[in-house]
VMD Tcl script that builds the backbone (N, CA, C; Angstrom):
set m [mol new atoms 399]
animate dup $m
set s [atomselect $m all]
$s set {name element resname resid chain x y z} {
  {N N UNK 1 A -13.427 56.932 7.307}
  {CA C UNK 1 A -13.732 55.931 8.314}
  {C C UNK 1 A -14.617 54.821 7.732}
  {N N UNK 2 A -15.486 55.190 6.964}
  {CA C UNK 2 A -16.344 54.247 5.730}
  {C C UNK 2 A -15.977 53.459 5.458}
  {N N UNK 3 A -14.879 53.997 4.698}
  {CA C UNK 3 A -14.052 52.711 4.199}
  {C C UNK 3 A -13.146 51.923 4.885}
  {N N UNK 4 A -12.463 52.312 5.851}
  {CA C UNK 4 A -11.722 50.934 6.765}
  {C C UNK 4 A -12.981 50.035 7.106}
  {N N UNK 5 A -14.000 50.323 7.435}
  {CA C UNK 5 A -14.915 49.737 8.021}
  {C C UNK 5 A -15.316 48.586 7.133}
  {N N UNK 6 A -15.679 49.075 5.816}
  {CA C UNK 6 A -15.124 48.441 4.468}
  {C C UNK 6 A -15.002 47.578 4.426}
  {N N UNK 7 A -13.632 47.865 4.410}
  {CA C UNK 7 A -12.546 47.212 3.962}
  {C C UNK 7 A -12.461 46.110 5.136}
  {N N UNK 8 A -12.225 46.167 6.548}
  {CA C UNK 8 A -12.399 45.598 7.696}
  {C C UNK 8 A -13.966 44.462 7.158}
  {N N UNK 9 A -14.842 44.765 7.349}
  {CA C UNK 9 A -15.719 43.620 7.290}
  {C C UNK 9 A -15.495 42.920 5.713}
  {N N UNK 10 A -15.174 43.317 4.825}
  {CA C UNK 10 A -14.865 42.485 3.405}
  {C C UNK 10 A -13.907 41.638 3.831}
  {N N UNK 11 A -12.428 41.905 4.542}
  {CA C UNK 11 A -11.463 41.156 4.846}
  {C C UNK 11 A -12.004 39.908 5.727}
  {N N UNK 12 A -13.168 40.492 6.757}
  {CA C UNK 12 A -13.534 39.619 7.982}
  {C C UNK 12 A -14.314 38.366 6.916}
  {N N UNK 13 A -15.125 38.584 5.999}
  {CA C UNK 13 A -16.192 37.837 5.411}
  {C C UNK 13 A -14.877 37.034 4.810}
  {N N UNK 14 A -13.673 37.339 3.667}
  {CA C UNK 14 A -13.051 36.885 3.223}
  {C C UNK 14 A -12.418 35.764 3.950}
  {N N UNK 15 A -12.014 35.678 5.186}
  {CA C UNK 15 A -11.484 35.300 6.326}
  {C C UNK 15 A -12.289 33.991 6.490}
  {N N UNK 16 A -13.367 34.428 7.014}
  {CA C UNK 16 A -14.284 33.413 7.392}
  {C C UNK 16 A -14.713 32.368 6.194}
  {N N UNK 17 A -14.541 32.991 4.592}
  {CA C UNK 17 A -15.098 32.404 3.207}
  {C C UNK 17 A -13.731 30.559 3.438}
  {N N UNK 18 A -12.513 31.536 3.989}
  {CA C UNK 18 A -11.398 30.766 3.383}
  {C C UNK 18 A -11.334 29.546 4.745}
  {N N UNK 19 A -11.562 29.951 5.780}
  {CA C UNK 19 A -11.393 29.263 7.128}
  {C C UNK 19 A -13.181 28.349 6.961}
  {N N UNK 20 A -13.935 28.195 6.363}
  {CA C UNK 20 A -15.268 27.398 5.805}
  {C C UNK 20 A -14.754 26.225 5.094}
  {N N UNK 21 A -13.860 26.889 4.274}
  {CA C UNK 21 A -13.660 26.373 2.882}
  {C C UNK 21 A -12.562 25.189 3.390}
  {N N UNK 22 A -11.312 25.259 4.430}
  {CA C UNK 22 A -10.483 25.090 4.829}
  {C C UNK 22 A -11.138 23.911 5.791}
  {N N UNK 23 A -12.150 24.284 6.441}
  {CA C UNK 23 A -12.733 23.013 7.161}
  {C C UNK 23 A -13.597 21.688 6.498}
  {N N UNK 24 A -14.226 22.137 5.572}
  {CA C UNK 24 A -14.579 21.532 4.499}
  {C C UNK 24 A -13.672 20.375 3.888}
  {N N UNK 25 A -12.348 21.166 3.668}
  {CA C UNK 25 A -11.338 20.223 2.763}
  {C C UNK 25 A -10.626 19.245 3.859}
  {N N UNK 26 A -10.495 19.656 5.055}
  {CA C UNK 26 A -10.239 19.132 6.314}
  {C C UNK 26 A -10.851 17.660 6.233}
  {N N UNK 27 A -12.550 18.334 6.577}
  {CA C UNK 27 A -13.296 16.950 6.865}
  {C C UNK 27 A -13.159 16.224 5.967}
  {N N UNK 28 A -13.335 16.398 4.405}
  {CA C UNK 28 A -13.152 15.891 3.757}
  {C C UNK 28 A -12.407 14.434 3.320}
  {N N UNK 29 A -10.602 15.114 3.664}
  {CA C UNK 29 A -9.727 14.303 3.647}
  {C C UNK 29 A -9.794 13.179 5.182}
  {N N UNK 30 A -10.112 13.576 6.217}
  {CA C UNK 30 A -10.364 12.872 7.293}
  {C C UNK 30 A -11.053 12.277 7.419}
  {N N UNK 31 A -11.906 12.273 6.655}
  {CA C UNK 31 A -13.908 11.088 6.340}
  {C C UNK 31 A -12.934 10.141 5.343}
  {N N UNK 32 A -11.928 10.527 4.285}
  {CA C UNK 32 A -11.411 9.616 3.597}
  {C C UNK 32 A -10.455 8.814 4.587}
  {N N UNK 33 A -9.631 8.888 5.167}
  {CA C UNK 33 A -8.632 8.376 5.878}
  {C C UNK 33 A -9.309 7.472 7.169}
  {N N UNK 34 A -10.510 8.148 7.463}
  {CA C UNK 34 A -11.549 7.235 8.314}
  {C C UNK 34 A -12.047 5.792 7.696}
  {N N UNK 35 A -12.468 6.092 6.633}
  {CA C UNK 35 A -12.839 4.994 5.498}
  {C C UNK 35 A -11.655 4.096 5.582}
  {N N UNK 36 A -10.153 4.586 5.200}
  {CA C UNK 36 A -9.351 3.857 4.678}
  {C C UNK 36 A -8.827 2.703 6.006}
  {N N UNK 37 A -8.993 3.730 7.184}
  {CA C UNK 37 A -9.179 2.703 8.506}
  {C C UNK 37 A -9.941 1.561 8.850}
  {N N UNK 38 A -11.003 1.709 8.175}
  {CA C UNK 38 A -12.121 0.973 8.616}
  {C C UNK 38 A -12.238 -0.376 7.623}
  {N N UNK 39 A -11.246 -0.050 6.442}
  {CA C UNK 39 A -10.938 -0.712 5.228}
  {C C UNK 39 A -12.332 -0.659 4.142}
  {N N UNK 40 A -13.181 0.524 4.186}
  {CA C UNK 40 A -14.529 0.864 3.772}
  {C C UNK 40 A -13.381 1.668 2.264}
  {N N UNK 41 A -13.299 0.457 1.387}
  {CA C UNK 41 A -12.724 1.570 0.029}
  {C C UNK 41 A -13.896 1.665 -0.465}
  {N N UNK 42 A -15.180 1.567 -1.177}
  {CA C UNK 42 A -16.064 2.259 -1.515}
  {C C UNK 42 A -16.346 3.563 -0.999}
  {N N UNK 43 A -16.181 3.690 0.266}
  {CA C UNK 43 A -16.961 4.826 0.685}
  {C C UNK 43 A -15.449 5.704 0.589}
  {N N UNK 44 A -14.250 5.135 1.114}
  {CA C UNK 44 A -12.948 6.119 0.533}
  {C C UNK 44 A -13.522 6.916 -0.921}
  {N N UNK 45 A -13.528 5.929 -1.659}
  {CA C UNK 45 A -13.571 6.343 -3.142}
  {C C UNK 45 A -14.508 7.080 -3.133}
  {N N UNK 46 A -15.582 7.699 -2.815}
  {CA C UNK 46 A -16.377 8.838 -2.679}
  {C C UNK 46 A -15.938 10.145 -2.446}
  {N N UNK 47 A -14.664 9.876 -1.986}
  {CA C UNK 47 A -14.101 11.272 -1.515}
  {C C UNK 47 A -12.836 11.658 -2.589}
  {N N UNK 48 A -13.127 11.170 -3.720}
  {CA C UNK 48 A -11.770 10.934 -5.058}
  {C C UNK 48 A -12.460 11.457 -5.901}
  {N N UNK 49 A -11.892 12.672 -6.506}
  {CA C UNK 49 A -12.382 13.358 -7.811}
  {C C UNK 49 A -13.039 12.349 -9.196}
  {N N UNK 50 A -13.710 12.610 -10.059}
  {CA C UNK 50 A -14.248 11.550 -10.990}
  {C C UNK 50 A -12.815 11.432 -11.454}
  {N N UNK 51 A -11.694 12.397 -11.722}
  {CA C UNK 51 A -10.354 11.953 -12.515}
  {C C UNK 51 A -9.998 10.589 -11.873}
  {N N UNK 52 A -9.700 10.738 -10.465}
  {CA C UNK 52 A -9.526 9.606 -9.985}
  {C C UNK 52 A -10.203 7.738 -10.335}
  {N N UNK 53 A -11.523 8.748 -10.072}
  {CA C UNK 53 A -12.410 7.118 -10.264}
  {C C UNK 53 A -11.822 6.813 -11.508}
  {N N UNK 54 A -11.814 7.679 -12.007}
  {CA C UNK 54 A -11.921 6.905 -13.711}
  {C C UNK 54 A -10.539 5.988 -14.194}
  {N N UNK 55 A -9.559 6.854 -13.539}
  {CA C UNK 55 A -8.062 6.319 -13.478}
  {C C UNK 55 A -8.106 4.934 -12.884}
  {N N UNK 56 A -8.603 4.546 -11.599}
  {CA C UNK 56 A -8.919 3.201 -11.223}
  {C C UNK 56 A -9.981 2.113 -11.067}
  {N N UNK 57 A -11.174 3.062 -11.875}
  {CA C UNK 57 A -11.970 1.932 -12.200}
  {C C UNK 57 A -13.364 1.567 -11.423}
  {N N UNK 58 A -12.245 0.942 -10.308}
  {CA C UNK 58 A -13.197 0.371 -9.042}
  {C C UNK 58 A -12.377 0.435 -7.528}
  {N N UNK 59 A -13.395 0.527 -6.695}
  {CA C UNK 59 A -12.662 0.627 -5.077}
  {C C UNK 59 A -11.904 -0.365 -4.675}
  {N N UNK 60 A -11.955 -1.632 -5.255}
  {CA C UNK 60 A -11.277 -2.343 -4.898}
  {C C UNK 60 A -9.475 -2.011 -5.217}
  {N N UNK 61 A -9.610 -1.477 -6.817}
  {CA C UNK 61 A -8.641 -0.929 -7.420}
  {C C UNK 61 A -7.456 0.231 -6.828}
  {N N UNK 62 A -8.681 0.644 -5.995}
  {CA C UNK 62 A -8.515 1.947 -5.922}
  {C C UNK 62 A -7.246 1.643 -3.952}
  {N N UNK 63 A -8.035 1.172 -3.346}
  {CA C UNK 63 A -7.357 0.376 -2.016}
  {C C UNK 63 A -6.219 -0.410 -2.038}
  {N N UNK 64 A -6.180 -1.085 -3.399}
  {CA C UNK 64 A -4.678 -1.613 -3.390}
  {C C UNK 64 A -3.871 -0.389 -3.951}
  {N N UNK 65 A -3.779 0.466 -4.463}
  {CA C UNK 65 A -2.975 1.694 -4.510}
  {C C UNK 65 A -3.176 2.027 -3.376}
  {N N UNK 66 A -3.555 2.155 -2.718}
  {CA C UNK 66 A -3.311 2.706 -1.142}
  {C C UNK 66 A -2.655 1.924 -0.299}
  {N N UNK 67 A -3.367 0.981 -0.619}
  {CA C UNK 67 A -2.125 -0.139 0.753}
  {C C UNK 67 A -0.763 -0.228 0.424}
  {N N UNK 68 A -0.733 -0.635 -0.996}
  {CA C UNK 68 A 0.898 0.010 -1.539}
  {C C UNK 68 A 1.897 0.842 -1.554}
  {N N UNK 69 A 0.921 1.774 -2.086}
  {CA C UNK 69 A 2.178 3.129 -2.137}
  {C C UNK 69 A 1.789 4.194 -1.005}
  {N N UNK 70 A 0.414 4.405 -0.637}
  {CA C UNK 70 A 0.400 5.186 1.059}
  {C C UNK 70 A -0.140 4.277 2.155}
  {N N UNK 71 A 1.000 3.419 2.837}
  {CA C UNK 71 A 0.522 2.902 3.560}
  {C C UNK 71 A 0.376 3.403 4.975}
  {N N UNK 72 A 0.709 4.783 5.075}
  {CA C UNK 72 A 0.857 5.435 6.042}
  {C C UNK 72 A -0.651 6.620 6.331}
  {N N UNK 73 A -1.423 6.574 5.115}
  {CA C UNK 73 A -2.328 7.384 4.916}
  {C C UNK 73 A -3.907 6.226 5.706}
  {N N UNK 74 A -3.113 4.814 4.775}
  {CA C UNK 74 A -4.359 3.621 5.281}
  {C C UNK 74 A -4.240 3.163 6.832}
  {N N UNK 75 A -3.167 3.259 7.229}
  {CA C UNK 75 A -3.502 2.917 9.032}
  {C C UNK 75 A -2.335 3.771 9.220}
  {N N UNK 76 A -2.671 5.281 9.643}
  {CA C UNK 76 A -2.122 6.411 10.809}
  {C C UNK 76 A -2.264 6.335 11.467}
  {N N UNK 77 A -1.195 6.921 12.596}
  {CA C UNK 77 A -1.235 6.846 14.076}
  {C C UNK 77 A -1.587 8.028 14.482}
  {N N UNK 78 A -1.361 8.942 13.717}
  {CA C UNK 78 A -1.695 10.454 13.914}
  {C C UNK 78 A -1.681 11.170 12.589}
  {N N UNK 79 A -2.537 12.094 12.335}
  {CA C UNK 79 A -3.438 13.148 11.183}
  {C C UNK 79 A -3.248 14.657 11.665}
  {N N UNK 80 A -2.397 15.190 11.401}
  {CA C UNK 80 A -2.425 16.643 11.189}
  {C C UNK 80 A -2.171 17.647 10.121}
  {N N UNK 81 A -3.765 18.485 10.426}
  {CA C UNK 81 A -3.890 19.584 9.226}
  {C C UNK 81 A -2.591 20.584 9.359}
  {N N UNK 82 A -2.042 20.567 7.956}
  {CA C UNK 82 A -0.930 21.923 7.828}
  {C C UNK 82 A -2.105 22.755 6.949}
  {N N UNK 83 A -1.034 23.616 6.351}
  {CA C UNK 83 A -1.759 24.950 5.447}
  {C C UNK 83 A -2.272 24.465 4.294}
  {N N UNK 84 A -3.317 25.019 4.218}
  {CA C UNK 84 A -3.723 24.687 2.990}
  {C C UNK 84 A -4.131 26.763 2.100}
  {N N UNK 85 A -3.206 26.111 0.860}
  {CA C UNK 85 A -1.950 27.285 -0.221}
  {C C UNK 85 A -3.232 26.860 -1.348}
  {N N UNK 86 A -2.771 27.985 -2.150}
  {CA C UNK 86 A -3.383 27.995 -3.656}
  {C C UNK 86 A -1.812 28.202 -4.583}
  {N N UNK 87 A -1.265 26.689 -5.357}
  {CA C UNK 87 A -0.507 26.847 -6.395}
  {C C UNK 87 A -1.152 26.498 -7.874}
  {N N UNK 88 A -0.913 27.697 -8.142}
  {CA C UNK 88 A -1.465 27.569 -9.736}
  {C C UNK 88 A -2.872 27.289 -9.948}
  {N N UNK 89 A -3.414 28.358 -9.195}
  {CA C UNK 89 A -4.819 28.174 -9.615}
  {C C UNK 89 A -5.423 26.725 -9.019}
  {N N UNK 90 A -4.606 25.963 -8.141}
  {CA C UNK 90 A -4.952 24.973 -7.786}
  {C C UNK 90 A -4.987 24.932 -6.154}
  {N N UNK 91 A -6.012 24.546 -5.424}
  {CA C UNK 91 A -5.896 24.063 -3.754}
  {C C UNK 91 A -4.986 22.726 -2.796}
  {N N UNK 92 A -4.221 23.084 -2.480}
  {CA C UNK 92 A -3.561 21.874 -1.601}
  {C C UNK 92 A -3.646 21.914 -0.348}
  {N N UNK 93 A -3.558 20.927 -0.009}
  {CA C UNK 93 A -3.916 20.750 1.641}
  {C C UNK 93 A -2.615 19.862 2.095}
  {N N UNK 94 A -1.574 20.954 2.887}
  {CA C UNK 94 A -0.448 19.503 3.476}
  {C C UNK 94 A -0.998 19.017 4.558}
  {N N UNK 95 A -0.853 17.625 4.784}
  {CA C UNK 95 A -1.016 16.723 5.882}
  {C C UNK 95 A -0.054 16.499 6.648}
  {N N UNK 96 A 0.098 15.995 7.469}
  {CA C UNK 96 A 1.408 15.329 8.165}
  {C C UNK 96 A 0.898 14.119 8.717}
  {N N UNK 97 A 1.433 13.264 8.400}
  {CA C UNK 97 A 0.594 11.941 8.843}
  {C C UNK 97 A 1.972 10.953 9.568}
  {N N UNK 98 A 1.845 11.056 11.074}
  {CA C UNK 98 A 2.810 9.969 11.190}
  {C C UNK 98 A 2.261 8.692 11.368}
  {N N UNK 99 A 3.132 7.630 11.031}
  {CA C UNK 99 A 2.909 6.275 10.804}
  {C C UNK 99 A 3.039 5.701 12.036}
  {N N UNK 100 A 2.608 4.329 12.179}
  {CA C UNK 100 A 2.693 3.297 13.513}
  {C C UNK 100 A 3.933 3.183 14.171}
  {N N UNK 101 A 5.035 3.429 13.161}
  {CA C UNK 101 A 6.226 3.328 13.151}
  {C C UNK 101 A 7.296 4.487 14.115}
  {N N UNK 102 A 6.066 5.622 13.871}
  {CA C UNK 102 A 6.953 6.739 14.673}
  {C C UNK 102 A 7.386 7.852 13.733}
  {N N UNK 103 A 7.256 7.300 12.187}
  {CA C UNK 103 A 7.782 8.090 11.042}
  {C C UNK 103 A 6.411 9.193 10.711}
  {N N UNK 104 A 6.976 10.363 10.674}
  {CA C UNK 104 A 6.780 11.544 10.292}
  {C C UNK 104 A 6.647 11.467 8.427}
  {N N UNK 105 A 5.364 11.641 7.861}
  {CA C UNK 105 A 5.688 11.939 6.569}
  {C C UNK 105 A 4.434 13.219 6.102}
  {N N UNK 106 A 4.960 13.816 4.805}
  {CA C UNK 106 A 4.383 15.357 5.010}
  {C C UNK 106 A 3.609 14.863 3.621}
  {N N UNK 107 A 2.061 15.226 3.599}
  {CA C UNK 107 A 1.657 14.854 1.969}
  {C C UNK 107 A 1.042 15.667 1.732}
  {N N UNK 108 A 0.641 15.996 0.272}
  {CA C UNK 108 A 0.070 17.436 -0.062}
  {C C UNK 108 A -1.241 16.567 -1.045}
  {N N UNK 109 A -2.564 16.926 -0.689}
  {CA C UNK 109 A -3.954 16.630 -1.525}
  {C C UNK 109 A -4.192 17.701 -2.189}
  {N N UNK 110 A -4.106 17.362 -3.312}
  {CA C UNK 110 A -4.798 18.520 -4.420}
  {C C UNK 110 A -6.345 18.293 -4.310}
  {N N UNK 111 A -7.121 19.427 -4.164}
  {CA C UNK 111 A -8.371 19.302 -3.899}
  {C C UNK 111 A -9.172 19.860 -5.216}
  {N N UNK 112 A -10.177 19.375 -5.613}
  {CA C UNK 112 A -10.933 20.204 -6.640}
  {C C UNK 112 A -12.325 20.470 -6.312}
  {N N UNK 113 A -13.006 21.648 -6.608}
  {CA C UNK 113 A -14.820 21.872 -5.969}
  {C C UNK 113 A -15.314 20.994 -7.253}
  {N N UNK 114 A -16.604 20.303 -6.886}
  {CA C UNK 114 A -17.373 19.669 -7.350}
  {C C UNK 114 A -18.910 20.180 -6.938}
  {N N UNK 115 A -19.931 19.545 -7.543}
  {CA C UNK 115 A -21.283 20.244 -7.459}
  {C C UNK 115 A -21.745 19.761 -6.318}
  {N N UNK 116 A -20.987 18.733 -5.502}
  {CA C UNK 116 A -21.446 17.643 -4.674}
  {C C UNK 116 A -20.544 18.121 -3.452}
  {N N UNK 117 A -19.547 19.283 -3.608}
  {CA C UNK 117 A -18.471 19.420 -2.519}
  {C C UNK 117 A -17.281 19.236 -2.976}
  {N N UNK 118 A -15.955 19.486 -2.076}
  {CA C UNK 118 A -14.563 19.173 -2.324}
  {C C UNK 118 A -14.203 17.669 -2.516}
  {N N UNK 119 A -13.505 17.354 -3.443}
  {CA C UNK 119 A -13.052 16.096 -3.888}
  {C C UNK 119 A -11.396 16.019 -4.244}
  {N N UNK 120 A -10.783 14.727 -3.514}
  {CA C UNK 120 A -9.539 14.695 -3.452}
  {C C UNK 120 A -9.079 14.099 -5.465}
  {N N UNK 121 A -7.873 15.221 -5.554}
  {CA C UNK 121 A -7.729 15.277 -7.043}
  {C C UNK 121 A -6.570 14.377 -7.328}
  {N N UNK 122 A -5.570 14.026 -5.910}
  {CA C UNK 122 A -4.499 14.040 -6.191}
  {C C UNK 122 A -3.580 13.920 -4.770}
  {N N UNK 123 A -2.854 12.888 -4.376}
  {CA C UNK 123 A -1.803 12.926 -3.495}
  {C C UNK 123 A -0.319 12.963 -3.777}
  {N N UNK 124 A 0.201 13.668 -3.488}
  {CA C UNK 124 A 1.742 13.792 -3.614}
  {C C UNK 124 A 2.742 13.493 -1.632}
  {N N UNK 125 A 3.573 12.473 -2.222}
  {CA C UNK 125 A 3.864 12.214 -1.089}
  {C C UNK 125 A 5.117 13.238 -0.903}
  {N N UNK 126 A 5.477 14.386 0.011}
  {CA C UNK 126 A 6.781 15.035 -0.267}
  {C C UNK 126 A 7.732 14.473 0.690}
  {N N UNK 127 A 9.036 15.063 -0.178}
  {CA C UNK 127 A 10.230 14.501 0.265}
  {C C UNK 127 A 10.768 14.832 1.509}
  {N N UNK 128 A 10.330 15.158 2.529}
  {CA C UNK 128 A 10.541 15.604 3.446}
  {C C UNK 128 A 10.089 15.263 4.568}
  {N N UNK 129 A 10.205 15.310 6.029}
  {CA C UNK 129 A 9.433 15.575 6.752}
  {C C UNK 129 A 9.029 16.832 7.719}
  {N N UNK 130 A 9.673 17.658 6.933}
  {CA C UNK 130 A 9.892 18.968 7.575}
  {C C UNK 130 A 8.208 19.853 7.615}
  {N N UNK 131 A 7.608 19.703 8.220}
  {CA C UNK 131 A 6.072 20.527 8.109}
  {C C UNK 131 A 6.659 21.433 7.362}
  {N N UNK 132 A 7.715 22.791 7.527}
  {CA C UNK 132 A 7.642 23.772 6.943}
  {C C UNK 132 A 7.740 24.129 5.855}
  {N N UNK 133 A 7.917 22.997 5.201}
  {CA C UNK 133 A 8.967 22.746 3.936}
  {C C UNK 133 A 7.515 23.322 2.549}
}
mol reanalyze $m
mol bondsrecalc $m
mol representation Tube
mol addrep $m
């Protein structure tokens, strides 16, 4: 009986470690997408792994890649958290972000821990709009 009990509160702590961790990466990406609303790319770029910064430099840099290629991430009509999976030793978080337009698109943030908190590593826009996919 010891041990279910165990085993039961290790699972419960585990539970709660991953559903912390999960809100974390949440706010995270949503403090960024808040920024990107507000057209605040400095403070976006706070929420971008140093790989990132370094790849673009400066926020200004960093906002015209966004208005470009996710323009659906910089003014959403709607933000919803999917699952967030561990591939390859790595954290993703799918989004579903539909656009002004009515369009449904599904994106996956690679997240990385930093000493400062979770930091976005990486967006992949997927081919789909299927949440389940």
């Amino acid at each position: 009986m010891r041990r279910i009990l165990l085993a039961l509160s290790l699972s419960a702590g585990l539970a709660s470690g991953a559903f912390a961790q999960s809100a974390e990466i949440e706010a995270n990406i949503a403090a960024q997408i808040k920024a990107f609303e507000a057209d605040d790319f400095a403070t976006a770029f706070t929420f971008a792994s140093p790989n990132i910064q370094q790849l673009f430099q400066t926020p200004e840099n960093f906002g015209v890649m966004v208005r470009r290629g996710y323009p659906m991430v910089w003014r959403p009509a709607e933000v919803q958290f999917l699952e967030l999976r561990e591939v390859a030793g790595a954290l993703w978080q799918k989004v579903m972000i539909t656009d002004d337009a009515g369009r449904v698109h599904i994106l996956d943030y690679q997240m990385v821990q930093m000493d400062n908190g979770w930091k976005i590593n990486g967006v992949q826009l997927l081919g789909n709009s299927d949440p389940a996919a």
